[in-house]
N, CA, C and O of each residue as an XYZ file, in Angstrom:
868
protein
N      75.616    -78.830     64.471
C      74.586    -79.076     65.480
C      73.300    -79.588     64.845
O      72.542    -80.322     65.479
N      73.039    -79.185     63.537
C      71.692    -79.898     63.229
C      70.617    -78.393     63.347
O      71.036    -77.442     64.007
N      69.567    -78.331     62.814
C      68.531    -77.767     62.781
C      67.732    -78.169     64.036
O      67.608    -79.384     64.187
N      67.069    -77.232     65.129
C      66.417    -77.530     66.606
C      65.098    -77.133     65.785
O      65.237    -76.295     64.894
N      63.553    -77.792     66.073
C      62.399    -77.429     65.897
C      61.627    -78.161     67.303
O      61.604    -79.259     67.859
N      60.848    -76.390     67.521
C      60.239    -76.727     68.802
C      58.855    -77.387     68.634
O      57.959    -76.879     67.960
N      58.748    -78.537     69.287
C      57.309    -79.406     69.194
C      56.558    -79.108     70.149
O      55.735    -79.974     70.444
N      56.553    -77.926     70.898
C      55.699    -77.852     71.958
C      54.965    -76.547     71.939
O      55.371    -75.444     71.572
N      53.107    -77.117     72.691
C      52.490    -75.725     72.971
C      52.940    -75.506     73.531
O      53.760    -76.170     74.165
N      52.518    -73.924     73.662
C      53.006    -72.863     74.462
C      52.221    -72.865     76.009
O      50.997    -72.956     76.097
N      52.785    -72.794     76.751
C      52.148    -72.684     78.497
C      51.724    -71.341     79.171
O      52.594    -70.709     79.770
N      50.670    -70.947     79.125
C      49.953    -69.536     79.582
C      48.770    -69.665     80.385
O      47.880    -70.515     80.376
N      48.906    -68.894     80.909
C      47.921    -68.811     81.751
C      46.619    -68.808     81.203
O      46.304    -67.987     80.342
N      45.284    -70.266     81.942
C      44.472    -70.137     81.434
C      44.088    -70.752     80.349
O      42.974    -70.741     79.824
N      45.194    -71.373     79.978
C      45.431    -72.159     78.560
C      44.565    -73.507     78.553
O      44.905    -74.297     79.433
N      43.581    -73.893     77.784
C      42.725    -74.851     78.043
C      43.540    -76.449     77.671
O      44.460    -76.814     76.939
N      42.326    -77.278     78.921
C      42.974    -78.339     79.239
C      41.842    -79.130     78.854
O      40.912    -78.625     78.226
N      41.864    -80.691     79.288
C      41.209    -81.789     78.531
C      39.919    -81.321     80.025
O      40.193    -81.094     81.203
N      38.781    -81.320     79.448
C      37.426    -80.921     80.730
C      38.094    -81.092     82.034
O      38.070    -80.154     82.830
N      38.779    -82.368     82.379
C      38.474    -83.012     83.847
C      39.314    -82.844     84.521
O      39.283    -83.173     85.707
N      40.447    -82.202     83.874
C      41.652    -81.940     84.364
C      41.877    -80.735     84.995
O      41.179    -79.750     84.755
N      43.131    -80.725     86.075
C      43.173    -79.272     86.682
C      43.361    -78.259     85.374
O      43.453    -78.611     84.198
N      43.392    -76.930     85.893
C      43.409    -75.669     85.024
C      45.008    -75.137     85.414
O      45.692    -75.236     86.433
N      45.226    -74.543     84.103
C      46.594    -73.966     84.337
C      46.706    -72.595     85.271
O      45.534    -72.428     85.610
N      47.357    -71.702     85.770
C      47.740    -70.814     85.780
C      48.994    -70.429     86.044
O      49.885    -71.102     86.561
N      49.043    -68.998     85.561
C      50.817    -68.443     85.491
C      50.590    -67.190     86.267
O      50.228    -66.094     85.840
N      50.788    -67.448     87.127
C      50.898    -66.181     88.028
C      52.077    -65.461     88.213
O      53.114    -66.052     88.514
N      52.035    -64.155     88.057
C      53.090    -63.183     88.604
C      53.126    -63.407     90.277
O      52.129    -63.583     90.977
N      54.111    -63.371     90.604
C      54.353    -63.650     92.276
C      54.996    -62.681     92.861
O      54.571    -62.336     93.963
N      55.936    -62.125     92.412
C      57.251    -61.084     92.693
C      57.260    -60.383     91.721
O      57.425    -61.013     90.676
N      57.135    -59.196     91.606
C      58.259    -58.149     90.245
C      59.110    -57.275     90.611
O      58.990    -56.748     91.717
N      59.831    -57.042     90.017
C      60.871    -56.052     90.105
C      60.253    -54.679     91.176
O      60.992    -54.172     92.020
N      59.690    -54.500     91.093
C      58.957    -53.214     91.769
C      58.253    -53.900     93.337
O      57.782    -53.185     94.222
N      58.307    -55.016     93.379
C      57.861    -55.295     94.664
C      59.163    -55.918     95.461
O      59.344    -55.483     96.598
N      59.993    -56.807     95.002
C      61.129    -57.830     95.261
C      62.511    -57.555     94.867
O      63.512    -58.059     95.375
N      62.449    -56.375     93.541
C      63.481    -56.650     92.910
C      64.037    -57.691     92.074
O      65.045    -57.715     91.368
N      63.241    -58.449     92.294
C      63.116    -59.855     90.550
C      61.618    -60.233     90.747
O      60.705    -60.142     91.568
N      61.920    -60.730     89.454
C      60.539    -61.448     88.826
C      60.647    -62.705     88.904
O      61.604    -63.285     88.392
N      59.782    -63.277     89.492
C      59.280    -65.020     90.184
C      57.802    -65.331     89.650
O      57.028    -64.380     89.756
N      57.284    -66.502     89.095
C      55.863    -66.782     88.984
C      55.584    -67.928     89.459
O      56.289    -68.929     89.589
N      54.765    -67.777     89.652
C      53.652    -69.089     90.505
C      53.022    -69.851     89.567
O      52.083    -69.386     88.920
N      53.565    -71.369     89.356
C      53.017    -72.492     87.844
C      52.403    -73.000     88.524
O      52.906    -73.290     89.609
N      50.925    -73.397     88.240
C      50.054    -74.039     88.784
C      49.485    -75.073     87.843
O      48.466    -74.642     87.304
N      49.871    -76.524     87.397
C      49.736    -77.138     85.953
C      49.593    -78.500     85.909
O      50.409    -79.159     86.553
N      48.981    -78.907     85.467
C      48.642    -80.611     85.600
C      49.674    -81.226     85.099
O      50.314    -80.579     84.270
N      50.142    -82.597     85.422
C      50.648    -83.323     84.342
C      50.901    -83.642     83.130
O      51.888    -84.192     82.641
N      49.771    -83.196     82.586
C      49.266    -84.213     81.859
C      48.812    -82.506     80.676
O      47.962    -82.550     79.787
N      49.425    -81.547     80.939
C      48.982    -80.463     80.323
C      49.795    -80.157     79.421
O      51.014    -80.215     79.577
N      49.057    -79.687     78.055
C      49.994    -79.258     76.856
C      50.747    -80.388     76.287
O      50.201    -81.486     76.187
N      51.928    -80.204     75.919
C      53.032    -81.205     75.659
C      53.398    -81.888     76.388
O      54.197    -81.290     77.109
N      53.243    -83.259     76.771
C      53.698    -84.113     78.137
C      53.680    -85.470     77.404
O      53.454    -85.766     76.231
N      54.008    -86.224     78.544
C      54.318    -87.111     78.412
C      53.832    -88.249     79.288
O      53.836    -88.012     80.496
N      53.446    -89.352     78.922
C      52.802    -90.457     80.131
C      53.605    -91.562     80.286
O      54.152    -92.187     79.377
N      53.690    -91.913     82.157
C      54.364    -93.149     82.417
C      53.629    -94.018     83.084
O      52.660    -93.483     83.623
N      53.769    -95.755     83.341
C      52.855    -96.807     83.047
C      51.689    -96.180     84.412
O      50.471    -96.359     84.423
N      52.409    -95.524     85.340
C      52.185    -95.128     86.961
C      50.142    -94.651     86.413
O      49.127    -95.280     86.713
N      50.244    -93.645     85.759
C      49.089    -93.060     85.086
C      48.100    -93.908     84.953
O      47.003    -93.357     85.049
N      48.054    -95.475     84.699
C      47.091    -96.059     84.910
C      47.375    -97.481     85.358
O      46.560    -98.402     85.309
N      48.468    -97.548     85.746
C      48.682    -98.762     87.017
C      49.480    -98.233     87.977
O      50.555    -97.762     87.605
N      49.141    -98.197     89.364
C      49.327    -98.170     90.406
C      50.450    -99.160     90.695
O      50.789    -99.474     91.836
N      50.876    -99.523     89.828
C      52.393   -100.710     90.050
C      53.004   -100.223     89.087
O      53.963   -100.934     88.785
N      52.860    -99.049     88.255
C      53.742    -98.743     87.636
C      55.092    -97.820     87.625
O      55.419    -97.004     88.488
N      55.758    -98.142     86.484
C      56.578    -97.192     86.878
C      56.141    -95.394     86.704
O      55.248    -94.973     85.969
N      56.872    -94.706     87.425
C      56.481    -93.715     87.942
C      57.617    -92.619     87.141
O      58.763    -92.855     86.759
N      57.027    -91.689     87.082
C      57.927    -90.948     85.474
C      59.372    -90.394     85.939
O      60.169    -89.955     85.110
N      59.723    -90.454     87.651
C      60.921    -90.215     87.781
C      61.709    -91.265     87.586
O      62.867    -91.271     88.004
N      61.310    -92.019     87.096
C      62.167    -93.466     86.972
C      61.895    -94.473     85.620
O      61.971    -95.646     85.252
N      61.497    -93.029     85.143
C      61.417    -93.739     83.427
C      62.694    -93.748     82.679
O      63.559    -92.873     82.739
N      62.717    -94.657     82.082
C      63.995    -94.914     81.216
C      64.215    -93.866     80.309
O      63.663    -93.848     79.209
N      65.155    -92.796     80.780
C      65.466    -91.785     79.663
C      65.519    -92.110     77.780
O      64.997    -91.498     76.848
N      66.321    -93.236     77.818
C      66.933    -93.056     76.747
C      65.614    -93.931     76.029
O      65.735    -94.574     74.986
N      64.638    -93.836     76.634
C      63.192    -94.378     75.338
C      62.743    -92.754     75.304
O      62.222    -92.564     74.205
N      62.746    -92.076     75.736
C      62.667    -90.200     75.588
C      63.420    -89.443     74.638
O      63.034    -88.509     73.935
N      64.773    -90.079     74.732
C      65.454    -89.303     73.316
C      66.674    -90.193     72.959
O      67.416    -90.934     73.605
N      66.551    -89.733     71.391
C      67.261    -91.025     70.387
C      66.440    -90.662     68.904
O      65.684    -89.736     68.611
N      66.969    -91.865     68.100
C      66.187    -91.102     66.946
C      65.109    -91.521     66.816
O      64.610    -92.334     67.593
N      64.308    -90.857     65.396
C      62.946    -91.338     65.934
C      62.131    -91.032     64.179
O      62.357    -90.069     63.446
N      61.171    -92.218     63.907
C      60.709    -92.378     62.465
C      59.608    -91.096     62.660
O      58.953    -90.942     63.690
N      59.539    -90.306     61.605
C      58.054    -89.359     61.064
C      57.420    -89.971     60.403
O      57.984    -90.320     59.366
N      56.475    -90.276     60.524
C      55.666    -90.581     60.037
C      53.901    -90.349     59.729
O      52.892    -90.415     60.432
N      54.159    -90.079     58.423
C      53.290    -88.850     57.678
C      51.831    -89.456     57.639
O      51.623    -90.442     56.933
N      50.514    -88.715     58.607
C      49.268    -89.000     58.408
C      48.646    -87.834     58.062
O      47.642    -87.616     58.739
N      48.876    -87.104     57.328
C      48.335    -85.546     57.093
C      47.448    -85.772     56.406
O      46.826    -84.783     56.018
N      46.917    -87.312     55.879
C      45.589    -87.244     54.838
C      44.615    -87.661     55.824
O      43.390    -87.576     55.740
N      45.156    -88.015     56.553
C      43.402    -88.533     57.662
C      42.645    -87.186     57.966
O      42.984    -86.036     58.245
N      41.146    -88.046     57.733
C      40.526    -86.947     58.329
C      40.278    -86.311     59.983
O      41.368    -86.253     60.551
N      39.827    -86.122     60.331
C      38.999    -85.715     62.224
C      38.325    -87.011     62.354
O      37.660    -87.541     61.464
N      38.528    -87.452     63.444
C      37.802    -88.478     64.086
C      38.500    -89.929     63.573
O      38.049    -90.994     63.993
N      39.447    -89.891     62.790
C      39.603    -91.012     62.015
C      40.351    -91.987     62.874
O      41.424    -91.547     63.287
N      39.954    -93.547     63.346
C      40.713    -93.808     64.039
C      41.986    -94.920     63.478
O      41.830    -95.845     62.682
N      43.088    -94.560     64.069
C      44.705    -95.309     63.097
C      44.398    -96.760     63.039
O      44.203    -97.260     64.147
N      44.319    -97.448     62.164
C      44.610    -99.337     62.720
C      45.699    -99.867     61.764
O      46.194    -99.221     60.840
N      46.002   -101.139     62.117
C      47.627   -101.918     61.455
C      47.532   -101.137     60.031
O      48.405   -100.379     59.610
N      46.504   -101.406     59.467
C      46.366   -101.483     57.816
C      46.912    -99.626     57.802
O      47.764    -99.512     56.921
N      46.686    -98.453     58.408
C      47.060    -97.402     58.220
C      48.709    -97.560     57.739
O      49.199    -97.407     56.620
N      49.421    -97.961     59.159
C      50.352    -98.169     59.237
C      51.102    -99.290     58.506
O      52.065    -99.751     59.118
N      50.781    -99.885     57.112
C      51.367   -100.586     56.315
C      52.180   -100.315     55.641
O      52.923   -101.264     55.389
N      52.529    -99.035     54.995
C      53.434    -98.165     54.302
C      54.437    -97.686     55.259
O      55.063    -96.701     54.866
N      54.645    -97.993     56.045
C      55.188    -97.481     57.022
C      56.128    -99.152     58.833
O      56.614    -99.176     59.964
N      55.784    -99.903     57.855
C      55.754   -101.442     58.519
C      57.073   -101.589     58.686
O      57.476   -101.513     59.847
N      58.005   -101.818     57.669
C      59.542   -101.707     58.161
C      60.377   -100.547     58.709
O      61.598   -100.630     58.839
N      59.566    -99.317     59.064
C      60.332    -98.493     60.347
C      59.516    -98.446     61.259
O      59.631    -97.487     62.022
N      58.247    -99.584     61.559
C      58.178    -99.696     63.373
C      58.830   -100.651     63.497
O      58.354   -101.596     62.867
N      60.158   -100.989     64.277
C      60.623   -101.898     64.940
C      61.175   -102.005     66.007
O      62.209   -101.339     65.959
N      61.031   -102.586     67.166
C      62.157   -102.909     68.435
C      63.158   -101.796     68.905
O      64.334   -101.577     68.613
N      61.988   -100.981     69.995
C      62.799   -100.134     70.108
C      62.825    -98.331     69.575
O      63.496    -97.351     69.896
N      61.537    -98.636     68.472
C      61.279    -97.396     67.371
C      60.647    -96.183     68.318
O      59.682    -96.391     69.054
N      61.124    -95.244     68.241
C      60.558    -94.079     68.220
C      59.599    -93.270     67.565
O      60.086    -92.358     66.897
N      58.272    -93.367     67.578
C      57.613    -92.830     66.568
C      56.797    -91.413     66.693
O      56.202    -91.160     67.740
N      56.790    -90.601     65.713
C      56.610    -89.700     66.048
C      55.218    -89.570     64.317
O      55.494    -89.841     63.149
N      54.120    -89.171     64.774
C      52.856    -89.471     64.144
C      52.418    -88.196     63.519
O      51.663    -87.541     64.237
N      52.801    -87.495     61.949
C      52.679    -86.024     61.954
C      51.227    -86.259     61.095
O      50.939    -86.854     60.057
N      50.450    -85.442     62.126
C      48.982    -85.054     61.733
C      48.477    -83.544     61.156
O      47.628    -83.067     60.403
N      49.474    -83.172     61.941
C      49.182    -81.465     61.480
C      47.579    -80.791     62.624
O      47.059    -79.681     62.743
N      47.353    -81.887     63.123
C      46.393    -81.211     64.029
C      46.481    -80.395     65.121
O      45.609    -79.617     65.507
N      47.907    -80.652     65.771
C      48.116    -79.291     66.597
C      47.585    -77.736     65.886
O      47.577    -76.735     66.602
N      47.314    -77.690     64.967
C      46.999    -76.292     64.140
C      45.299    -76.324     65.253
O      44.913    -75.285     65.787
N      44.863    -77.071     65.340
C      43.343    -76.889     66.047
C      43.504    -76.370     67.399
O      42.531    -75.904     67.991
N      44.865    -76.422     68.027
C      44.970    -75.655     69.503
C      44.516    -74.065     69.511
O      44.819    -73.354     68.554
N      43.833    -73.582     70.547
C      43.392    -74.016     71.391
C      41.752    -74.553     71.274
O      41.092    -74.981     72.221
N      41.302    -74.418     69.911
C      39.651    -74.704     69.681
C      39.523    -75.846     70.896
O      40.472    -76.303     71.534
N      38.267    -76.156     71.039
C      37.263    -77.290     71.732
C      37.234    -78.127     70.953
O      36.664    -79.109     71.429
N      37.747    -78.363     69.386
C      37.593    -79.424     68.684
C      38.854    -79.983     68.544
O      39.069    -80.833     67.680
N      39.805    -79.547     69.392
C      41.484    -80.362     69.534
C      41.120    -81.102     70.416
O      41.476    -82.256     70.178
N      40.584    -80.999     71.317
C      40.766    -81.950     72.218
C      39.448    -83.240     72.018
O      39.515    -84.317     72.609
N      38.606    -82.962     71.330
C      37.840    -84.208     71.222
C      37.935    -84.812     70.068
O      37.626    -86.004     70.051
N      38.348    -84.217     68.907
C      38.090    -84.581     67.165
C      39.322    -85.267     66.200
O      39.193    -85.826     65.110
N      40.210    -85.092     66.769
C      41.294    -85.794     66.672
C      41.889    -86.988     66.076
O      42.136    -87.728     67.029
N      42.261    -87.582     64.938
C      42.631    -88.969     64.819
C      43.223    -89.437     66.242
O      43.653    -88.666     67.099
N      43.170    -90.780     66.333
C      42.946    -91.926     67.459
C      43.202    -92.847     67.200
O      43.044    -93.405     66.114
N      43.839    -93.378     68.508
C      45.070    -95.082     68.278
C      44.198    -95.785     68.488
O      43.730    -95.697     69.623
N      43.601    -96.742     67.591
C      42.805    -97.808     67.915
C      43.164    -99.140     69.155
O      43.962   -100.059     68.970
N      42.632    -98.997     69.950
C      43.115   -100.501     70.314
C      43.512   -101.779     69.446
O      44.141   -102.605     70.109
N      43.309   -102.102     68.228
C      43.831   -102.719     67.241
C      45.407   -102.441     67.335
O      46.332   -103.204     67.612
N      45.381   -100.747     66.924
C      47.196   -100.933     66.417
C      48.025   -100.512     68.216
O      49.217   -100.610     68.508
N      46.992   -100.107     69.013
C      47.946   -100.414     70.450
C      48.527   -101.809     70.658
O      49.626   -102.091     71.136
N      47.360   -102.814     70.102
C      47.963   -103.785     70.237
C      49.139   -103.966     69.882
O      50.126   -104.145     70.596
N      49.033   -103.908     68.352
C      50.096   -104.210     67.588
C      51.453   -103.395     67.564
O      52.411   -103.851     66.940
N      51.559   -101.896     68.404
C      52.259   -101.400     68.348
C      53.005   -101.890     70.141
O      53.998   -101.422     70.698
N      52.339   -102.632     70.472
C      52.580   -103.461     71.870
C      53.657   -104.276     71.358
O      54.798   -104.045     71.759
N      53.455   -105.153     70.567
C      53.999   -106.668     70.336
C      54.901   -106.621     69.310
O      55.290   -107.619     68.704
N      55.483   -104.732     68.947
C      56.614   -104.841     67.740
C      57.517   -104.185     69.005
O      58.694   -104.013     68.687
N      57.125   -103.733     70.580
C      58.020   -103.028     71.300
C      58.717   -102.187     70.649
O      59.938   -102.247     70.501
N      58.040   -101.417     70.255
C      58.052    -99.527     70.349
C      58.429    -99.202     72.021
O      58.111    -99.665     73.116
N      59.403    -97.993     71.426
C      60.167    -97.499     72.349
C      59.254    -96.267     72.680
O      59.380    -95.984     73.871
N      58.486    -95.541     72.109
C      57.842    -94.274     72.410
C      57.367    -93.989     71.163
O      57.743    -94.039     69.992
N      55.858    -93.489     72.180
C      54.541    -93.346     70.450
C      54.227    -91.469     70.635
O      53.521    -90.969     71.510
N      54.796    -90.901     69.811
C      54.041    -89.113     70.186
C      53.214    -88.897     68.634
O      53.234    -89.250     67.455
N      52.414    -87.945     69.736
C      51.174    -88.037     68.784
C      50.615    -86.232     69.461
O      50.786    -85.718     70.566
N      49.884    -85.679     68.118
C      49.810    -84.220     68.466
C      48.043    -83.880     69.211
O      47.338    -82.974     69.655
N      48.056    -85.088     68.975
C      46.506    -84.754     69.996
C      46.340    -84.650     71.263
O      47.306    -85.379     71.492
N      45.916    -84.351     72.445
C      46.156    -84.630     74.430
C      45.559    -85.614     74.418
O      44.698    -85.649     75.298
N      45.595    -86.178     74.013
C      44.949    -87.901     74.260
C      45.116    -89.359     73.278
O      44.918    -89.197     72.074
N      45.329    -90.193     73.564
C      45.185    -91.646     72.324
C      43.954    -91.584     71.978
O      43.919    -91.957     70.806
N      42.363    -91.184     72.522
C      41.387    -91.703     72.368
C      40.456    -91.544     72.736
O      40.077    -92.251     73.670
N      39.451    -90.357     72.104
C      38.262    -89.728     73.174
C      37.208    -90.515     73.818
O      36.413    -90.051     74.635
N      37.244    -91.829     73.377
C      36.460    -92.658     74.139
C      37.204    -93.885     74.448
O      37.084    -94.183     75.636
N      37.899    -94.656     73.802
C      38.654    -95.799     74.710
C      39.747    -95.296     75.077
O      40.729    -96.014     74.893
N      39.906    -94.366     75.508
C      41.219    -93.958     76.089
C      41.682    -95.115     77.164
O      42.764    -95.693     77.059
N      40.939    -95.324     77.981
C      41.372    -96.567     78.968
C      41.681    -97.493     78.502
O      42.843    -97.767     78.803
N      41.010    -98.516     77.572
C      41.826    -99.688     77.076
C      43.305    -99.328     76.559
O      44.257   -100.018     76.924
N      43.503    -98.024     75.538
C      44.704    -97.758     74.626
C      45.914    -97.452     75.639
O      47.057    -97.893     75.514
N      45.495    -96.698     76.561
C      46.630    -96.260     77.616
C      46.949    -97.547     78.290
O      48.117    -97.604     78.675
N      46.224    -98.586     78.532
C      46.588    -99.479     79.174
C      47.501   -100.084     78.486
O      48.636   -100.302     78.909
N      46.984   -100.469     77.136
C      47.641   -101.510     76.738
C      49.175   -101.022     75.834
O      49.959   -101.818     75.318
N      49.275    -99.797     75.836
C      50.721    -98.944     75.605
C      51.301    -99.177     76.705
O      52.286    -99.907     76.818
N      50.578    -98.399     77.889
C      51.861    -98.264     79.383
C      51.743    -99.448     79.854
O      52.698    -99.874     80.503
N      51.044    -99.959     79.745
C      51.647   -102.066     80.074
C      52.310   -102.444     79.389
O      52.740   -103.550     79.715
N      52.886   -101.848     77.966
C      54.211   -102.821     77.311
C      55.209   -101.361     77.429
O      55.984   -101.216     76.484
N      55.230   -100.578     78.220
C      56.274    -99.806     78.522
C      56.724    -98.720     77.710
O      57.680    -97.982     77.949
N      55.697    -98.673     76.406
C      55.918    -97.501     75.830
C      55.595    -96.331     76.254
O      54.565    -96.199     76.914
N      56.487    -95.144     75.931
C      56.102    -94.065     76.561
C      55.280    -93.234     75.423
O      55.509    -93.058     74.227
N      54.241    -92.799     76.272
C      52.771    -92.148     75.507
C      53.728    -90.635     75.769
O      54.227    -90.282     76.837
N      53.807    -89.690     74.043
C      53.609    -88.564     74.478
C      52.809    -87.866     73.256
O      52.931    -87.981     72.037
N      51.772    -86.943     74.231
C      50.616    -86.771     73.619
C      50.837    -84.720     73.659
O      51.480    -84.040     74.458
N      50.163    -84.372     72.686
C      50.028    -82.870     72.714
C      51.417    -82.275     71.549
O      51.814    -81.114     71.643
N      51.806    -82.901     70.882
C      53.314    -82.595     69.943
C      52.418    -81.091     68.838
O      51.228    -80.827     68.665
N      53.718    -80.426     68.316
C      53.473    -80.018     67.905
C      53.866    -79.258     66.838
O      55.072    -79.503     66.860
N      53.666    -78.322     65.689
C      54.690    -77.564     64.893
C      55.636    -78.722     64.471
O      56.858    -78.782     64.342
N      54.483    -79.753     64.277
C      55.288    -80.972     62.991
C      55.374    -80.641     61.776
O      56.328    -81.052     61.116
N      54.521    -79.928     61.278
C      54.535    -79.690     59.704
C      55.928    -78.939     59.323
O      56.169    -78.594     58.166
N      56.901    -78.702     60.500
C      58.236    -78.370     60.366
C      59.205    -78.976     60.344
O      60.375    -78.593     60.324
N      58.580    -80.425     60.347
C      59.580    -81.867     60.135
C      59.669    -81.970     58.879
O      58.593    -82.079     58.290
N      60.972    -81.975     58.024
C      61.185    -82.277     56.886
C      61.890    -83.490     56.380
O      61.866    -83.843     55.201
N      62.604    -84.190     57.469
C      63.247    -85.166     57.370
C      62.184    -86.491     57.986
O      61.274    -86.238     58.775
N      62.489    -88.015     57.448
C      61.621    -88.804     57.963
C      62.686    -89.680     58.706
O      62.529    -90.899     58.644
N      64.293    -88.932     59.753
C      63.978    -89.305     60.575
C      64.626    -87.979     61.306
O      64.987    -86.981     60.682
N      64.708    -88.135     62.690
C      64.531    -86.711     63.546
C      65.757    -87.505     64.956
O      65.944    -88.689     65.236
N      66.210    -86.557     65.403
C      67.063    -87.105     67.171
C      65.506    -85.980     67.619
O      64.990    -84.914     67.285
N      65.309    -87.118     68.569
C      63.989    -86.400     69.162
C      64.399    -86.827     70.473
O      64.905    -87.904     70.787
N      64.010    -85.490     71.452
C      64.075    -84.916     73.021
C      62.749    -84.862     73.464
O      61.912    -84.116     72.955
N      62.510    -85.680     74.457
C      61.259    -85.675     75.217
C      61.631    -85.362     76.357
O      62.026    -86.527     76.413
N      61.855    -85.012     77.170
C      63.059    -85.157     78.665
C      61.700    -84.610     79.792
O      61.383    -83.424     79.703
N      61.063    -85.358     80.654
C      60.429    -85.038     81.388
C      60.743    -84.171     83.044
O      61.867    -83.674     83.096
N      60.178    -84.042     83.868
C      60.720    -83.107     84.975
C      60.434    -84.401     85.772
O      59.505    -85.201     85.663
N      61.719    -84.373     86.776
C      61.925    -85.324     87.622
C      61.075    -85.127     88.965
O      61.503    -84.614     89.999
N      59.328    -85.815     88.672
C      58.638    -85.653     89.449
C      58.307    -87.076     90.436
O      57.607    -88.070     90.243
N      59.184    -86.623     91.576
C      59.101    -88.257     92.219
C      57.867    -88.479     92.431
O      57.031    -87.635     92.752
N      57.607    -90.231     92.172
C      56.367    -90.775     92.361
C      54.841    -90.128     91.638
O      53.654    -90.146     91.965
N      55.432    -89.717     90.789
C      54.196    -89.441     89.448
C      53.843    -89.821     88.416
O      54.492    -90.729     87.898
N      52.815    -89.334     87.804
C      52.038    -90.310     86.451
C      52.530    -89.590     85.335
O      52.461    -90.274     84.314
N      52.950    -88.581     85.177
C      53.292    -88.012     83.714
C      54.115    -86.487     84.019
O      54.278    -85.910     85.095
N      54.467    -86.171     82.903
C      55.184    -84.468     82.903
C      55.004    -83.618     81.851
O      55.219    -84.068     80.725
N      54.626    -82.397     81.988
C      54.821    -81.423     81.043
C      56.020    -82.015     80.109
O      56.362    -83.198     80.101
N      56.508    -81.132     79.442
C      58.124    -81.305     78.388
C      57.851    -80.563     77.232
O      56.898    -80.389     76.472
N      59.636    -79.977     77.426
C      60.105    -79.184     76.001
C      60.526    -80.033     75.115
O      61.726    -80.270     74.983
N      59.521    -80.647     74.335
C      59.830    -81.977     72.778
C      60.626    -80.823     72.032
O      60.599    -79.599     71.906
N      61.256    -81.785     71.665
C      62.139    -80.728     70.000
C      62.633    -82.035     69.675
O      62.839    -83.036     70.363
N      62.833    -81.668     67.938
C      63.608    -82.970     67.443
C      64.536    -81.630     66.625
O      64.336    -80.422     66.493
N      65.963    -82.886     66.048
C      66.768    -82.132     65.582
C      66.975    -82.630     64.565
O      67.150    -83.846     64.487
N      67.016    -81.721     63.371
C      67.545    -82.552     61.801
C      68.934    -82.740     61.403
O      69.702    -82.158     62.168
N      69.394    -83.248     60.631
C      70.483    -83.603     60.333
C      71.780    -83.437     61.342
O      72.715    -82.642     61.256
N      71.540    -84.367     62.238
C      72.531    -84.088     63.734
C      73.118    -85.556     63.098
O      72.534    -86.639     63.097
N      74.298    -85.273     62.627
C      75.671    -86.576     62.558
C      75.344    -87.367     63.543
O      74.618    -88.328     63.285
N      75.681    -87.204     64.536
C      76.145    -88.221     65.673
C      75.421    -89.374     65.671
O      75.995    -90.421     65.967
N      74.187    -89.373     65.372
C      72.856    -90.234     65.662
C      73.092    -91.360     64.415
O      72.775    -92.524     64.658
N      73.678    -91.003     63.000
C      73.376    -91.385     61.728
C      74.626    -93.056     61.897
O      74.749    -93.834     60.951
């Protein structure tokens, strides 16, 4: 079967989100002592924790994440090691030069920063290395299959240009990864599998990649 490593925060109640966004909660609904089972009430943005974005999120003609192409969600997928950048640092082509013949047509990339370790501080969500519009471009025009990255966002201030110009060439943004520094292999069968939310912009998801799984090789 391969080695399973889980890439995802954990979902709790209360669990902080990007400012503007709804707030989580996990409510008890039923317990055993009232119902005879235990039921809870998820109250959770899209776009919360480990998720994933489809083009819908910032075009209104887009596609919509129940009708995203699975198999750009899971398949294999390049690691690729930025653990020397600092906070704030933002990625462009020249980062990604050592690394030039495994983005190609189709690539899965998976971006290990090690910054999920900053969850839940106030400085995960703003301080973050960041996809320049430079290498969105360029990661546009090699058609990348899916870009994950451990920060909740591409970009604390151009986030709008970067999301655009990803979910306009159809890559799928997934943002919030995590418990990479448990990737040992540089390449992974990686599971993004979103919840089949008709006519929506993005989904929570249980990411895991798997190591040495035959089938894929």
């Amino acid at each position: 079967m391969g080695k399973i490593i889980d890439m995802t925060l954990p979902v709790y109640h209360g669990a902080p989100t990007m400012p503007l966004d709804p707030k989580c909660a996990v409510i008890a609904h039923h317990t055993l002592e009232s119902m005879k089972y235990n039921i809870t009430q998820l109250i959770i943005s899209t776009h919360h924790g480990t998720h994933l974005d489809a083009p819908f999120h910032f075009f209104n003609d887009g596609i919509t994440v129940d009708k995203l192409d699975l198999g750009k969600c899971v398949g294999p997928a390049e690691v690729l090691d930025f653990t020397g950048v600092s906070p704030r640092h933002s990625l462009t082509v020249k980062d990604f030069q050592p690394y030039k013949s495994r983005v190609n047509e189709n690539a899965r990339l998976i971006l290990r920063t090690n910054w999920w370790r900053r969850f839940p501080k106030k400085e995960y969500f703003s301080d973050g290395p960041m996809i320049s519009p430079e290498l969105a471009r360029w990661l546009a025009k090699k058609k990348i299959a899916l870009l994950g990255i451990e920060t909740p966002g591409v970009h604390p201030v151009e986030w709008e240009k970067v999301h655009q110009i990803l979910l306009g060439a159809r890559i799928v943004v997934v943002e919030g990864l995590a418990h990479t520094n448990k990737l040992k292999k540089k390449k992974v069968f990686f599971i993004a599998a979103p919840l089949k939310l008709k006519g929506r912009d993005g989904s929570p998801i249980r990411a895991m990649a798997i190591e040495n799984l035959e089938s894929y090789r």
